[in-house]
C-alpha positions as CSV (number, residue, x, y, z in Angstrom):
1,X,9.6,-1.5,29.7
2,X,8.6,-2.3,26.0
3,X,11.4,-4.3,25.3
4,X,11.4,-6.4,28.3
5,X,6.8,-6.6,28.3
6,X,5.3,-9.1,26.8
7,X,3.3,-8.6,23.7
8,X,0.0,-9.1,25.7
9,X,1.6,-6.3,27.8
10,X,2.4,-3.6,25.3
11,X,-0.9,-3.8,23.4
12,X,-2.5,-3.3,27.1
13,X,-0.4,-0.2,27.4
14,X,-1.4,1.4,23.9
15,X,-4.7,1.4,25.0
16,X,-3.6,3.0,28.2
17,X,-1.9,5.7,27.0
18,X,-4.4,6.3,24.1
19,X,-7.9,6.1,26.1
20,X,-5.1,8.7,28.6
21,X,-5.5,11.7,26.4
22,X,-8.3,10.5,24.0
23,X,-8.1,14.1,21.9
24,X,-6.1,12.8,19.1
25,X,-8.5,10.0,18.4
26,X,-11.5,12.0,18.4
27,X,-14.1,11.2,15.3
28,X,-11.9,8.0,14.2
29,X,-13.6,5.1,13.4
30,X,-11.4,2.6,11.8
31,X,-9.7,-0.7,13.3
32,X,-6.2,-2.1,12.6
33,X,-4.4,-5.7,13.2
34,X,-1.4,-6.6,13.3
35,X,0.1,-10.0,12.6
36,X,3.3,-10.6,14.4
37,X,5.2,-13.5,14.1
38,X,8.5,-14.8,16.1
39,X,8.2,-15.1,19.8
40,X,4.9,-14.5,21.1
41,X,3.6,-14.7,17.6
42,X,-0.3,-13.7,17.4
43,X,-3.0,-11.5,16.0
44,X,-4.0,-8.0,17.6
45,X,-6.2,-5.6,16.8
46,X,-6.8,-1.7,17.8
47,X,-10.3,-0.8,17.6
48,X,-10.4,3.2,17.5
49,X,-13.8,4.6,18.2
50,X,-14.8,8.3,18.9
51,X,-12.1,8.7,21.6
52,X,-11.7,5.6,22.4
53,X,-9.1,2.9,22.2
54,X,-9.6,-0.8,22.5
55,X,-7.6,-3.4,21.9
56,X,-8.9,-7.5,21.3
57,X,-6.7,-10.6,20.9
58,X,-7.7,-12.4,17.3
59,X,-9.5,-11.0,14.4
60,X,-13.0,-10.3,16.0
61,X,-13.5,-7.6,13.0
62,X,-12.6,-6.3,9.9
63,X,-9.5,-4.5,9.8
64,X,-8.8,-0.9,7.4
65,X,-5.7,-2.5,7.0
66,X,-3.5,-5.3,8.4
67,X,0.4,-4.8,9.6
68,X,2.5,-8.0,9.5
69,X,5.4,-7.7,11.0
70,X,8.0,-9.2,13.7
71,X,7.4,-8.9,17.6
72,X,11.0,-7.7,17.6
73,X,9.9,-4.8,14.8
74,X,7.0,-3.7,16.6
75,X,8.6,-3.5,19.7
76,X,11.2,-0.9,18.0
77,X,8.8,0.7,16.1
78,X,6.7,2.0,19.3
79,X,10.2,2.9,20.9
80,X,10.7,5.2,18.1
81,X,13.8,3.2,16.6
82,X,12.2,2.0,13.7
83,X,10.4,4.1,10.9
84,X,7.1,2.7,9.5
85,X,8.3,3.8,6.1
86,X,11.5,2.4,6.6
87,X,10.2,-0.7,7.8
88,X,8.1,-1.2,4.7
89,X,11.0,-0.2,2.1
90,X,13.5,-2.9,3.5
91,X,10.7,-5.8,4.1
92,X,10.1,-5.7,7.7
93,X,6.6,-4.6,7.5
94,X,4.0,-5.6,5.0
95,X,1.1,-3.5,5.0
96,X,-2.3,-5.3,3.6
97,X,-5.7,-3.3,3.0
98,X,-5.6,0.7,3.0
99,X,-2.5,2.2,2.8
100,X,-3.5,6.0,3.7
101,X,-5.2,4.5,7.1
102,X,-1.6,2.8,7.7
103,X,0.3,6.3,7.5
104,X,-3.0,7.9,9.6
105,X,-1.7,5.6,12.4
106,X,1.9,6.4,12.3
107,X,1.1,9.5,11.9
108,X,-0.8,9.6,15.1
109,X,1.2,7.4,17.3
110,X,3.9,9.9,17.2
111,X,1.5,12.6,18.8
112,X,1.6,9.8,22.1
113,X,4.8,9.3,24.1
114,X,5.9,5.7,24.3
115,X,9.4,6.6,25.5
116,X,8.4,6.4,29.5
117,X,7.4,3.1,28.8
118,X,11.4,1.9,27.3
């Protein structure tokens, strides 16, 4: 499903999954964008607050850190076939603001399953 869904589809379904089994986002309090470009190039942002996910179109708020990267590299990134270090080693991610808060987030997307949603 993530490869085929639209951008405005995907970001809908990270906060599905996440707001699903709110545990690993208990007592964070931070907010990340990311800047995609290609097709359905926009601006996104996850707003994690005490358990709860939320994701807005734009840049309502300021962001811990900001990911700019392809729709095309996000999309393989959430399926698991694209490593966030990796990414950022070979160019296809740049990473602005707070580093540690971009590994946090890699670090805790892994504890979700995304596959159901190829």
């Amino acid at each position: 499903m993530i490869k085929n869904s639209s951008v405005e589809e995907i970001f809908q379904q990270i906060e599905k999954v996440l707001n699903a089994n709110p545990e690993p986002i208990q007592g964070m309090n931070v907010v990340y964008q990311y800047d995609l470009s290609g097709n359905e190039a926009g601006i996104y942002q996850l707003h994690l607050s005490d358990g709860t996910a939320k994701v807005e179109n734009g840049a309502p708020a300021e962001a811990a850190c900001v990911f700019e990267m392809s729709v095309d590299n996000v999309k393989d990134f959430l399926l698991g076939n694209l490593n966030g270090t990796a990414a950022f080693m070979t160019g296809k991610l740049k990473i602005k603001g707070n580093i540690g808060e971009a590994l946090k987030l890699e670090s805790l997307l892994r504890k979700y399953d995304m596959s159901q949603y190829q």
